[in-house]
Every structure is written in C-alpha cells, then in structure tokens.
N, C-alpha and C positions, 0 to 999 in steps of 0.2 A: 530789463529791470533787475536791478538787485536787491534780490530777496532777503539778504544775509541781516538785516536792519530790523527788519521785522520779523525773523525768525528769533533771533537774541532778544527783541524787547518779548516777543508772547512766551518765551521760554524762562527771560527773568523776570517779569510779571506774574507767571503760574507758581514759581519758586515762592516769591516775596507771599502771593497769597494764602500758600500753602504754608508756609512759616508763623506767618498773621494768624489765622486760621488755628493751629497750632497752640499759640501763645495767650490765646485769648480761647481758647478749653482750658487751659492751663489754671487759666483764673476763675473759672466754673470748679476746678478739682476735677478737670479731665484731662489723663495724659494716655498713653498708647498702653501705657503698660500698670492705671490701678484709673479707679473713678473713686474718688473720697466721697466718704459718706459725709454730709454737712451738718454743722451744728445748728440745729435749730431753736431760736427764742425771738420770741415776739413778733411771729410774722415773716422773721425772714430768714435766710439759711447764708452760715458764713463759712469759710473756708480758707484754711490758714496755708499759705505757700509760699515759703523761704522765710520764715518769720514776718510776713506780713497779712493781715486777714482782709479777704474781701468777700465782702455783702450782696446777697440778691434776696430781691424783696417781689411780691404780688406776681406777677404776670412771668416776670422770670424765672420763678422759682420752677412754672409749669410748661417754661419753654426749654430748661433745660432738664428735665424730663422728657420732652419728648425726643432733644437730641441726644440723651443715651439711652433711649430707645430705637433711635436711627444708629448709629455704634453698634448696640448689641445684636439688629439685625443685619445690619452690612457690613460691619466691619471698622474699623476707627479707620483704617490708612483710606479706604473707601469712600467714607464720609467725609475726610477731611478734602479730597480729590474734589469730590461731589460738589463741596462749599466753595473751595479756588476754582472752580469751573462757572458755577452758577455766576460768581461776583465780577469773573474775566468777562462773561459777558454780560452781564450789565451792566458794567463803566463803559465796555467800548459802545454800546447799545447808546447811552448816554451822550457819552462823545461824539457820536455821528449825529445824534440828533441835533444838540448844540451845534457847530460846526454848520451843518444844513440847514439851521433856525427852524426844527421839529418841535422844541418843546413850545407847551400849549405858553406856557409863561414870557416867551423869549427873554429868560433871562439864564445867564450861564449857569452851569451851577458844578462843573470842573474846572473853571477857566475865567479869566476876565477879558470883556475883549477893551479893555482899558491895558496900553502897553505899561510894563514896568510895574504890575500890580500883582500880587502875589497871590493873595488870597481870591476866590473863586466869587464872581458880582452876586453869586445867592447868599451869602455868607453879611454882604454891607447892605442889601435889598430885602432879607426875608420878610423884615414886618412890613413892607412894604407890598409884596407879592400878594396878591389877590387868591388865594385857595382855601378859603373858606375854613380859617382856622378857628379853633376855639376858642375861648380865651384862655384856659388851662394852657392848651398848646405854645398859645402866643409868649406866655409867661415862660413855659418850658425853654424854647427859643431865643428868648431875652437871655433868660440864665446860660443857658449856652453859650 
C-alpha cells in the first residue's frame, strides 16, 4: 500500500490548519509576536487589523481570555499546534463516522451523499435534523 497519499494530505491538512488557526487569532488581536489590547464600549471588545475592525461581543470576549491565557502558559507556537491537532482529529473523527453511518443523525455533515453536490446534506437539512434545537438556535441557523 502506498502511503505517500496520505502522508501529504495529513501533512498539508496540519499546515492549512495551522495557518487557519493562525489567521483567525489574528482577528482576536492575537499574533505570535504582540496580543492587542481591545477597545472596549458597550459590551464588546474590537480590534483594529490592517485598517479593518473586528468585534467580539458576550461569551467571546471570555473565550478569548481564556485562549491567552493558554498562550501565556504554553506558548502561542504550542497552542497553535494544540488547536491544528485537536481539529485534525475531529474532522477525520467525523468523517469516519459519516462514511460508516455512526452519526446519531445519519445525515452528512462533511459530505453529500447526493453525487455532484457540493455543499455538505447538514447544510440543506439542518432545520430539518431533529437535535432538539432552540428556537434562538434555529434562527441562528436560518441566518447562517
């Protein structure tokens, strides 16, 4: 069996997520080498990056907190490892389940198994899925 297939996707898979990973601290005011202090008014803390500002508001405000305080104890390059490792396996975690019809839902939710379809069947089924959503939720999802 040749391995060569799969050594290059897990290798440029870790990359891509590690870049992701990356880019998306970037827009928190988290980069390897300063963490911005945010502006704070009414509730929510913004942060201005290449002349464009972006907003985090409630819940987030206290979840990036706590990832730089995961930074300042392990490390950003660390952390950022940490994050493309956890998310490498959870897609493939995913993926096998789908693939094997594991999830409780059987419905895809990386993948369609409608040929020539792009978008993943959770994506055209959500409100359709039965998981006991709110209605907050359901609305969130609509908007989505």
């Amino acid at each position: 069996m040749d391995k060569t297939i799969l050594k290059n996707f897990a290798v440029n898979s870790r990359n891509k997520l590690i870049e992701d990973t990356i880019y998306r601290l970037s827009l928190l005011g988290i980069t390897e080498d300063e963490i911005q202090d945010p502006i704070e008014a009414d509730g929510m803390q913004t942060f201005q990056i290449g002349g464009t500002n972006f907003s985090i508001y409630d819940d987030d405000i206290n979840k990036r907190k706590e990832i730089i305080e995961d930074i300042e104890s392990k490390g950003f390059n660390n952390f950022v490892e940490e994050v493309a490792y956890t998310w490498f396996n959870r897609i493939i975690a995913i993926r096998y389940m789908e693939v094997n019809n594991y999830l409780p839902t059987k419905t895809r939710v990386l993948s369609s198994e409608t040929a020539g379809k792009i978008e993943p069947d959770i994506l055209t089924d959500a409100l359709d899925i039965d998981l006991d959503y709110t209605q907050e939720e359901k609305e969130l999802i609509f908007k989505l």
